[in-house]
C-alpha positions in Angstrom: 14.7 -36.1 29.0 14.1 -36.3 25.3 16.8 -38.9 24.7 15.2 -41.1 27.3 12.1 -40.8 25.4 13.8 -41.5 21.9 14.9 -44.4 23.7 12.0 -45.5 25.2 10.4 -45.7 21.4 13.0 -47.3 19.9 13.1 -49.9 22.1 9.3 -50.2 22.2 9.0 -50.4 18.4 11.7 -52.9 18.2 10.1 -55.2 20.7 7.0 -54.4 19.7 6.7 -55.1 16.1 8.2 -58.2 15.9 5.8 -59.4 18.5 3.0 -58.2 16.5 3.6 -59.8 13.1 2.5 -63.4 14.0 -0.7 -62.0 16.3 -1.9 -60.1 13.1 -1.2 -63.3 10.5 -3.0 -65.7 12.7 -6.3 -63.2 13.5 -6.0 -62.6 9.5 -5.7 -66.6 8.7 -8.8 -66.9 11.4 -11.0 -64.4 9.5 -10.3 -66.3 6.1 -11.0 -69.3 7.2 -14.1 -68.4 9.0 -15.5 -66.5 6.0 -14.1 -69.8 4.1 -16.9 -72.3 6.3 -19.5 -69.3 6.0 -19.5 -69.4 2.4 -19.4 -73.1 2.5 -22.3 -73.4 5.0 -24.4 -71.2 2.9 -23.8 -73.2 -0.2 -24.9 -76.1 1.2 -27.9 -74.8 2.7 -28.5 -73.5 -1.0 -28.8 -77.2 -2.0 -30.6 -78.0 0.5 -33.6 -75.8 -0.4 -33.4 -76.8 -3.9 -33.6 -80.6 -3.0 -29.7 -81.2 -4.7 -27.3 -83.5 -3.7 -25.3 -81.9 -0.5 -21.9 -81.0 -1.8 -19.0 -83.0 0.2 -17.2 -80.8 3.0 -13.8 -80.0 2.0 -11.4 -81.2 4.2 -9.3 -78.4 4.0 -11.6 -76.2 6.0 -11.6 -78.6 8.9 -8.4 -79.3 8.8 -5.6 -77.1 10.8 -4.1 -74.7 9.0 -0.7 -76.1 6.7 2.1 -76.4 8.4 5.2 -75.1 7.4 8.4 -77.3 5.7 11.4 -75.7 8.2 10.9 -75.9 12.0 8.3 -73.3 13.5 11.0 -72.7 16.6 14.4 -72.7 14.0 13.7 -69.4 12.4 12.5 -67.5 15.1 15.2 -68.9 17.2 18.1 -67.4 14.6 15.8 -63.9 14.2 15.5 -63.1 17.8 19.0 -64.3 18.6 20.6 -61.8 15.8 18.4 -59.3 17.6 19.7 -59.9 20.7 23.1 -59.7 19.2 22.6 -56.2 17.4 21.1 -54.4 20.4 23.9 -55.9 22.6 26.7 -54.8 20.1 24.6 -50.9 19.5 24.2 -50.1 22.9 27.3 -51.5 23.8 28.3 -48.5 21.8 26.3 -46.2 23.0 25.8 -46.8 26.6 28.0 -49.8 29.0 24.9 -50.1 31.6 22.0 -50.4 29.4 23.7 -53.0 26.9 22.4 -55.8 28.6 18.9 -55.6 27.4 19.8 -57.2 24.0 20.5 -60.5 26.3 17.1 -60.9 27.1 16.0 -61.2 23.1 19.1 -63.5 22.6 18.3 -65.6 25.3 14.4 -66.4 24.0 16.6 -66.8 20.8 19.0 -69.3 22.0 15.7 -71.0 23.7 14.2 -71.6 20.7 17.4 -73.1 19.1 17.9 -75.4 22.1 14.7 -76.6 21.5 14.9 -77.1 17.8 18.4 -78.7 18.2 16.9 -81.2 21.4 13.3 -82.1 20.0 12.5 -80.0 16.5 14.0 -81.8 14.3 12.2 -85.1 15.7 9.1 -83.6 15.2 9.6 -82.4 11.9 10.7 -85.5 10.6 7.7 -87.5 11.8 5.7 -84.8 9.8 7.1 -85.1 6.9 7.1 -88.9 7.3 3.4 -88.2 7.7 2.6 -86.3 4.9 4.4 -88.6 2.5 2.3 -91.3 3.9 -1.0 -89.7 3.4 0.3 -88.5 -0.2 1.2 -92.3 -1.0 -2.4 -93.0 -0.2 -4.2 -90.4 -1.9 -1.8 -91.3 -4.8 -3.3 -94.9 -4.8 -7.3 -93.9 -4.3 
């Protein structure tokens, strides 16, 4: 009974954590960026009752947050695919029946990499297309 709960936490913590990681980095991002338009709202309202000039809102703060140079769906595609791939190969080892739960973590995997493959690379390349437009334009002002 003890091996079955061994198992049960491995395989919790290994689903788990990965699964984690971008919920914590975006509530963390949120809270900056919140705090961010707090401190800017309260410096303005600080002009305000002096009777200065209202500094300019940063664009920055309105703006979503930057986006990345690689493909948001290439590098979890290759992580959770590898994943799949290990648990299939350790508890093919360890067990035959229960082997096939690494499929379902190389499957979202190879989901992500058909999707970057079919459409990712489109998108990223009108992004990048875009931001060297908008540079070009700020380079000019």
């Amino acid at each position: 009974m003890s091996d079955n709960v061994v198992a049960l936490f491995a395989i919790t913590v290994v689903i788990g954590l990965p699964l984690s990681i971008p919920i914590v980095s975006m509530v963390l991002d949120y809270r900056k960026r919140r705090r961010l338009l707090e401190l800017h709202h309260a410096e303005r309202m600080a002009a305000i009752e002096r009777g200065m000039e209202l500094p300019p809102i940063a664009m920055e703060l309105l703006a979503a947050p930057r986006s990345r140079r690689r493909s948001t769906s290439l590098l979890p595609g290759l992580i959770w695919f590898f994943i799949g791939v290990a648990i299939l190969i350790a508890m093919q080892s360890i067990a035959d029946e229960e082997a096939m739960i690494g499929l379902i973590p190389a499957g979202i995997g190879l989901a992500y990499l058909i999707y970057y493959f079919a459409e990712g690379r489109k998108i990223e390349a009108r992004v990048l297309e875009h931001e060297l437009a908008t540079r070009s334009e700020q380079a000019r002002a």
